[in-house]
N, C-alpha and C positions, 0 to 999 in steps of 0.2 A: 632509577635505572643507572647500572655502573657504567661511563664510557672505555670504550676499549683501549685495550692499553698500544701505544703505538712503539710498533719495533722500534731496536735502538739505530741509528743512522736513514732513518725511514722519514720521509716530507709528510705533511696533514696534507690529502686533498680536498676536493670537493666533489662528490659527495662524501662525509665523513664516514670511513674506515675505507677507505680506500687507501692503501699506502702506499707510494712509489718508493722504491733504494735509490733514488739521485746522490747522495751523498758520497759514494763511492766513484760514480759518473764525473762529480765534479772537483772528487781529489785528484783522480787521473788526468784533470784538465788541468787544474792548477800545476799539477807537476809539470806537463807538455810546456806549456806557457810559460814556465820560468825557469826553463831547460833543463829540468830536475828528469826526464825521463826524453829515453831516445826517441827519434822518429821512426818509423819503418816504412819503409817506400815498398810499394806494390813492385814485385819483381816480373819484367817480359824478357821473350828474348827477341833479336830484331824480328825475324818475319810476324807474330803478333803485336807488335807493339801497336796500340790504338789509334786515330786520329792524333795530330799533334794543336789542332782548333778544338777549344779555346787555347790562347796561351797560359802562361805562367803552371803550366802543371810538372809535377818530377816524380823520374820513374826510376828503377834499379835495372838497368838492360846487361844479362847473364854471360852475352854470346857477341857482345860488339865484338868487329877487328879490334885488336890491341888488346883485347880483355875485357872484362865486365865493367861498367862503366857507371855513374849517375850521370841521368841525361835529362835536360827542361824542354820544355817548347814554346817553340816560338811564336806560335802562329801558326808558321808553314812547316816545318821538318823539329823534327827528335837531335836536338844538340850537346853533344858533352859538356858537360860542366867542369871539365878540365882546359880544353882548347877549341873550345864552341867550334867546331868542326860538327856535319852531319854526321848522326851514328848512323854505321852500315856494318 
């Protein structure tokens, strides 16, 4: 019995002939990880913007005073990553 021939860039699974494309999954990581490829931040404008718990998240906020802004959080409030001022 001939085995199947497995796509090119395609992983063996388990059970055999099962194929996953990871390979392309984890060129795009490699690129992210070695700053070879940009980030894109989820864009809100202030009245949507999410919970700011958990910390450490970053968001594109459209509509801050002063202009469109990249903001992280702290914990408690949405902060510019300009002059960690609250965005409003």
């Amino acid at each position: 019995m001939a085995s199947p021939q497995k796509p090119k860039g395609a992983l063996v699974t388990n059970p055999p002939g099962g194929w996953l494309p990871w390979a392309g999954f984890f060129e795009d990581l490699w690129r992210l990880l070695n700053g070879q490829a940009p980030v894109q931040l989820k864009s809100y404008v202030v009245a949507s913007l999410p919970s700011a718990s958990p910390a450490g998240r970053m968001v594109y906020v459209s509509n801050a005073s002063g202009g469109a802004v990249v903001a992280f959080s702290d914990g408690a409030a949405w902060r510019r990553v300009t002059d960690r001022t609250v965005v409003t």
